[in-house]
C-alpha positions, -999 to +999 in steps of 0.1 A: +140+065-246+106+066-264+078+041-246+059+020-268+019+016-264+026-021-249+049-002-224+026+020-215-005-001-211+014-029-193+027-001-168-012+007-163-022-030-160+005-033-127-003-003-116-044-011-118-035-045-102-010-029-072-048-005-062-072-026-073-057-059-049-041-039-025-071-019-020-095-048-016-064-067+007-065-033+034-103-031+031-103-065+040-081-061+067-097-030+085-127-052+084-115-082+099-102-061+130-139-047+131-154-079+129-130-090+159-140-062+175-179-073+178-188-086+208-205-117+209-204-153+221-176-167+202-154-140+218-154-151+252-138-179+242-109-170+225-076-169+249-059-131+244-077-097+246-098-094+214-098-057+215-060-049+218-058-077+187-086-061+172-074-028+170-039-038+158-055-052+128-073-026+120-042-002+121-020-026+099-050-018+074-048+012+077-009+012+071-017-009+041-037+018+030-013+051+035+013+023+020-002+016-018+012+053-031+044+046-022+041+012-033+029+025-068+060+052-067+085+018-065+068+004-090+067+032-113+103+036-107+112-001-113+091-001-145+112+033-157+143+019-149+136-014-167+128+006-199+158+026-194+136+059-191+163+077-171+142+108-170+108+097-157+129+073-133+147+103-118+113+122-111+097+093-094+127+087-069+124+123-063+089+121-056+096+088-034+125+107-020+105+140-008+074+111+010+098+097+027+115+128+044+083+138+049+073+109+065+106+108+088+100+144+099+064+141+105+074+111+126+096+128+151 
């Protein structure tokens, strides 16, 4: 099926959103978990171990981060299903398909 411009440009606009907020929501993230990390007065007081916290924070950022391509792959492949591009629908479950066998094999 042929995409119109509006198609097009409104697949772009989701996609800008999805990097442009995620981006700014992992950076954020990673940063908080160095800020927790800082030592200072206001840390002594808190009741858990502020570096164990801190450093999970800063690795769910940086999950958030290796997670916004395949977040952009599902929503590529929901926006090509939805227009009933078939075609451009298969390759990006392919491509989603090959990161996460990747993923599972690099894992073990």
């Amino acid at each position: 099926m042929r995409r119109t411009e509006s198609d097009v440009a409104e697949l772009e606009r989701w996609l800008a959103g999805l990097l442009h907020y995620g981006t700014w929501l992992a950076a954020s993230t990673v940063a908080a978990g160095l800020a927790m990390a800082l030592p200072g007065p206001w840390a002594r007081s808190w009741p858990f171990e502020t570096g164990a916290v801190a450093a999970h924070v800063m690795t769910a950022g940086i999950a958030l981060f290796i997670l916004l391509p395949i977040m952009r792959l599902i929503l590529m492949l929901g926006a090509f299903v939805h227009q009933r591009d078939y075609r451009f629908g298969a390759i990006a479950a392919l491509v989603l398909v090959i990161v996460v066998a990747g993923s599972m094999i690099g894992a073990t």
